[in-house]
N, C-alpha and C positions, 0 to 999 in steps of 0.2 A: 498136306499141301499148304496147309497155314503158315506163311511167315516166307515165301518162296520166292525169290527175287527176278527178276525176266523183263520180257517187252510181250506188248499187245496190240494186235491192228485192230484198226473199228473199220467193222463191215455195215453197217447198219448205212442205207443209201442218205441220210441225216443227220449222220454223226451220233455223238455223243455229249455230254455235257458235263463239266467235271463241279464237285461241290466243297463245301469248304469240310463239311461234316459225311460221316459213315450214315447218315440216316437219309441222305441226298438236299440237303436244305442249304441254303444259302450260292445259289448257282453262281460260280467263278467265270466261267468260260467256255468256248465251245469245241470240239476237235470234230474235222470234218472226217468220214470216209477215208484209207487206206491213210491214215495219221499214227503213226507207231507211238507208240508212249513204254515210257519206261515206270515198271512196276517196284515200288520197295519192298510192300507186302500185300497177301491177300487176309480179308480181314470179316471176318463173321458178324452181320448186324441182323439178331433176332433169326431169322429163318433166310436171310439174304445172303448173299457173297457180294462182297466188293473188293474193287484193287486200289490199294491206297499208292498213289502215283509217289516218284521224287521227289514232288515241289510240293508233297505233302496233302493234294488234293483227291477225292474221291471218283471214281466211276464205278457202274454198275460191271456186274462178271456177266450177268445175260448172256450166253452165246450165240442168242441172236443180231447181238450189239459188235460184242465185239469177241477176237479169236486171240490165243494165246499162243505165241511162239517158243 
């Protein structure tokens, strides 16, 4: 599944928070609730998943956060 390109909505009632880095540091911005984002890769940090967005920014894969279309 590494390296898989798509969109993602954020279910999570608080959104989500996107970072500049895979380890979630340097927070950019916010994406509220049922916000689609587009995915370029999904990206393995230590024991985590993340999707590294278009604009080259991070969120978490959590599937409590968000769902994968």
């Amino acid at each position: 599944m590494t390296g898989k390109k798509g969109y993602i909505t954020v279910i999570n009632k608080n959104g989500v928070n996107a970072y500049r880095k895979a380890r979630l540091a340097n927070k950019v911005t916010h994406y509220k609730q049922k916000a689609t984002l587009s995915v370029k890769k999904v990206v393995k940090y230590k024991l985590a998943t993340r999707y590294q967005l278009t604009n080259g920014h991070f969120v978490t894969a959590n599937k409590k956060f968000v769902i994968r279309k």
